[in-house]
C-alpha positions as CSV (number, residue, x, y, z in Angstrom):
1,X,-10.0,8.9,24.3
2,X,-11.6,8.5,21.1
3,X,-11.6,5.1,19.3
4,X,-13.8,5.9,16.4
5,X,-12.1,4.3,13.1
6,X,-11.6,5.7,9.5
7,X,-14.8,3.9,7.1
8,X,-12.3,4.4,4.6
9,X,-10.1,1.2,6.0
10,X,-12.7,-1.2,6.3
11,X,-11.6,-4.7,5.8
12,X,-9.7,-7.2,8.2
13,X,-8.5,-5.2,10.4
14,X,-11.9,-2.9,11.1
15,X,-13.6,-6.5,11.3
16,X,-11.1,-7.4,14.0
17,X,-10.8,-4.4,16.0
18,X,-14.6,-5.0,16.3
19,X,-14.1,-8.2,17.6
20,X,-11.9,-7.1,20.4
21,X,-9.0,-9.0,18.6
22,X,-6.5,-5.4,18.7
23,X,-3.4,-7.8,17.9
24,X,-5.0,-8.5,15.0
25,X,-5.7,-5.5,13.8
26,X,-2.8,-4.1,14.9
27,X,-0.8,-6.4,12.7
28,X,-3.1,-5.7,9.8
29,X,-3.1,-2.0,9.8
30,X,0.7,-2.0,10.1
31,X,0.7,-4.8,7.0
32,X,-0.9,-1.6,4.8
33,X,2.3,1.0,6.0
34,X,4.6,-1.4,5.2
35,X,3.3,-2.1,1.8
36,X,3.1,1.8,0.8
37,X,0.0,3.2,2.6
38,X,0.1,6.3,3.9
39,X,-2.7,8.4,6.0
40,X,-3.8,9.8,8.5
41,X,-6.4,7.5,9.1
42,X,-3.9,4.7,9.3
43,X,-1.5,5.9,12.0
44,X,-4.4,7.0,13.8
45,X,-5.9,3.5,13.8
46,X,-2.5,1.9,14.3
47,X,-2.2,3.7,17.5
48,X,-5.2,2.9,19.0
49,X,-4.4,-0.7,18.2
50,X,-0.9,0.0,20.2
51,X,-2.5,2.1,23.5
52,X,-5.4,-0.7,23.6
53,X,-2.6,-3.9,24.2
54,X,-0.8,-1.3,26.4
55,X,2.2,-0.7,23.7
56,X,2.2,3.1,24.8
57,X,5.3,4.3,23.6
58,X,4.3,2.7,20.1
59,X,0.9,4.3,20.6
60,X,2.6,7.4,20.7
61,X,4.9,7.3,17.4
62,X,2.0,6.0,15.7
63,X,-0.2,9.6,16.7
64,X,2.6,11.6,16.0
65,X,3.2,10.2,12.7
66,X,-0.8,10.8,12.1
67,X,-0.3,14.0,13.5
68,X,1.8,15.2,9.9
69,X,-0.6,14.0,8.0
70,X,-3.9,14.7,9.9
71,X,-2.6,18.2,11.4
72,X,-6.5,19.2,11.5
73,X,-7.6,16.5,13.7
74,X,-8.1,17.0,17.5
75,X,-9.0,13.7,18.6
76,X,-5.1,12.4,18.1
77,X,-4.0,15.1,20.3
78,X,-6.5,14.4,22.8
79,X,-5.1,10.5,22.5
80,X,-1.6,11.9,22.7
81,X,-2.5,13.7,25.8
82,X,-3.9,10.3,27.2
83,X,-0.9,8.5,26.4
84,X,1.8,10.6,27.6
85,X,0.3,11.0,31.1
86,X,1.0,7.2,30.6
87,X,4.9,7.4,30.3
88,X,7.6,7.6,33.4
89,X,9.6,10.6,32.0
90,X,5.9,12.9,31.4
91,X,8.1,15.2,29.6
92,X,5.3,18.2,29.3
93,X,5.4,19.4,25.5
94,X,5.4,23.1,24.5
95,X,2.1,24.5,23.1
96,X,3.1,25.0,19.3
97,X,3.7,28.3,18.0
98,X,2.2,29.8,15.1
99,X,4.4,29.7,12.7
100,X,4.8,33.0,9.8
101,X,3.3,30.7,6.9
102,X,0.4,30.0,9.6
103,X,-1.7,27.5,7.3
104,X,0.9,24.9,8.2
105,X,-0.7,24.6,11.2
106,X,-4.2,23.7,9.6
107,X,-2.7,21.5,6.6
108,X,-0.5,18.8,5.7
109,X,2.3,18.9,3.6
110,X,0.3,16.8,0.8
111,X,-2.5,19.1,1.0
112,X,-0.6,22.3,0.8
113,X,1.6,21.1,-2.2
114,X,-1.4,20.4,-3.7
115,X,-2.5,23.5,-3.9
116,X,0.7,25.4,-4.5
117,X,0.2,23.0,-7.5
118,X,-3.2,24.6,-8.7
119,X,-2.1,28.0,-8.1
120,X,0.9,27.9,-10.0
121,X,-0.4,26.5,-13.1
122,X,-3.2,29.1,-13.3
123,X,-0.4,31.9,-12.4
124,X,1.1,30.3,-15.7
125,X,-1.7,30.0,-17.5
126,X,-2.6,33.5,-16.6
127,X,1.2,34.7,-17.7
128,X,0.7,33.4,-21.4
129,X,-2.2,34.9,-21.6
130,X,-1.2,38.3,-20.6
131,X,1.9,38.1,-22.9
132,X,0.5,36.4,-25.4
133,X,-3.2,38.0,-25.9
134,X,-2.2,40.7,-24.5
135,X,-4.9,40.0,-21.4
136,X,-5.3,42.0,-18.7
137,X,-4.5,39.3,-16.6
138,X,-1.3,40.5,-14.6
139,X,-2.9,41.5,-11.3
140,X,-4.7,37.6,-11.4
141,X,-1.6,36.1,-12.5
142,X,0.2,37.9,-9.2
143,X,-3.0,37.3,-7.2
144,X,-2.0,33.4,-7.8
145,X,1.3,33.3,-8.3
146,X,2.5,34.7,-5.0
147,X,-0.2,32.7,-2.6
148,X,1.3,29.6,-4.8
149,X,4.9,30.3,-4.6
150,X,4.2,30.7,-0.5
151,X,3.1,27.4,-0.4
152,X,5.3,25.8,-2.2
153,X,7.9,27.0,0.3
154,X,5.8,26.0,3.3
155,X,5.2,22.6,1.7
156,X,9.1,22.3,2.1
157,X,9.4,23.4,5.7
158,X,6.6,21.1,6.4
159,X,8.4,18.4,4.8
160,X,11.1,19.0,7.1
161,X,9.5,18.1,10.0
162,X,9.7,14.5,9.0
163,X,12.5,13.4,11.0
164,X,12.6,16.0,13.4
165,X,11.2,14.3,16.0
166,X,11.6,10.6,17.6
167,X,10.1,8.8,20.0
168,X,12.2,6.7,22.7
169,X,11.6,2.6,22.1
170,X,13.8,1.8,24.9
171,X,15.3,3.2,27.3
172,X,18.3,4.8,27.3
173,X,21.2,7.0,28.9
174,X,21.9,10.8,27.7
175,X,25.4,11.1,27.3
176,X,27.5,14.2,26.9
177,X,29.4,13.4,24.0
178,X,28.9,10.7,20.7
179,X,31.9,9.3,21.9
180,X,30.4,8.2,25.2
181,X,31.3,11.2,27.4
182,X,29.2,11.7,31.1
183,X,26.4,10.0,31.4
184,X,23.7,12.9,32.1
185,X,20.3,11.7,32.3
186,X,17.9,9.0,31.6
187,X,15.3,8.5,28.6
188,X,12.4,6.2,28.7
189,X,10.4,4.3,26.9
190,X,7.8,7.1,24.6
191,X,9.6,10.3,25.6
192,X,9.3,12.7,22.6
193,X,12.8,14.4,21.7
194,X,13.8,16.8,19.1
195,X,16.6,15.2,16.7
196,X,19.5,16.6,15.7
197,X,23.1,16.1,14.2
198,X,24.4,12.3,13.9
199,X,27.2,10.5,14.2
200,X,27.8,7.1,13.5
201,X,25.2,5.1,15.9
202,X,24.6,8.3,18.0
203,X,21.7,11.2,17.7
204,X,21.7,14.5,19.2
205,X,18.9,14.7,21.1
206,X,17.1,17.5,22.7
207,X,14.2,18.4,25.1
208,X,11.6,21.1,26.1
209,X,13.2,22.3,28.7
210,X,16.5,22.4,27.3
211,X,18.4,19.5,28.5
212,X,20.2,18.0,25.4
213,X,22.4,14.9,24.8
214,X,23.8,12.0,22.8
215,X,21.9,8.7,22.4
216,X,22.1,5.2,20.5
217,X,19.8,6.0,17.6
218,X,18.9,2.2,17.7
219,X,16.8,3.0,20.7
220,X,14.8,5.5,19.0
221,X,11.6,5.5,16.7
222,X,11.9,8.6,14.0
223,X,8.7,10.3,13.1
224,X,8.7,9.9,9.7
225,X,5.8,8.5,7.4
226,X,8.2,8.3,4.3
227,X,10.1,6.0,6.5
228,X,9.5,2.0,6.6
């Protein structure tokens, strides 16, 4: 596993993850999220404070988390793979699929609206002066304008997958119904489920290999870096 820490947050918590004192920095890195910071380099750091006092299900949500923001990096999927061989459940996670707006794969949702940004103000800029100044700027202006107006669109979609996905705190039973219902299977602590519908207290969750179910929502952490 790699353990190699962002320069960018030096400070207490670098100083005491050197030390050896994780608990520490643990406590300090998580300080920063719940004061507003949010990176990459954070959750990443966080989680390697969780998997080194054994905390592997908080390990986990703390790499996925990264994971939105960091989609680039290998080393938290190699730390994901670490921890998850680590859980009871070992629920084996699909390979993901390319999606049709394929640079999602390669960049977050910050960096692609960011660019959507640029492009669309030069397609703009391009517009007026094609209309204006009668420029023969209209094959630019589509030659931005379209690539801009593509990422805008993926930088929703990516901003959907906040929330999509939670990671079991405790463990819990699967049950058929919101209502209660039959009790259908067993969740542990760090299994990785695909959220659904709620209802009241209760989530609809569901699994690679297609078993699904209703569970106490309070026993779940929820992917989500906008989320304190």
């Amino acid at each position: 596993m790699m353990w190699l820490l962002s320069i960018a947050l030096a400070g207490p918590a670098n100083e005491a993850w050197v030390a050896g004192d994780h608990a520490v920095a643990r406590e300090a890195w998580q300080a920063q999220i719940d004061e507003g910071a949010v990176s990459g380099d954070l959750y990443y750091n966080l989680g390697n404070a969780h998997y080194q006092l054994g905390e592997v299900p908080a390990a986990i949500h703390a790499w996925r988390t990264a994971q939105l923001l960091s989609p680039r990096d290998g080393d938290i999927e190699a730390n994901l793979g670490a921890a998850r061989k680590r859980t009871e459940d070992r629920i084996e996670q699909p390979a993901p699929e390319t999606p049709i707006l394929f640079w999602r794969t390669a960049l977050s949702a910050a960096e692609q609206g960011r660019a959507s940004c640029v492009l669309l103000a030069l397609f703009w800029l391009l517009v007026a002066g094609w209309r204006l100044r009668r420029l023969p700027l209209a094959i630019p202006a589509v030659l931005t304008g379209v690539p801009g107006a593509l990422l805008a669109l993926s930088t929703l979609q990516s901003l959907q997958d906040f929330g999509s996905v939670g990671v079991v705190a405790q463990a819990a039973t699967i049950e058929s119904t919101a209502s209660g219902g039959v009790a259908l299977f067993e969740l542990h602590p760090g299994a990785e489920v695909a959220l659904g519908d709620s209802l009241g207290d209760k989530v609809l969750v569901a699994l690679p290999d297609g078993r699904r179910g209703w569970m106490s929502s309070e026993a779940l952490w929820v992917v989500d870096p906008s989320r304190r």
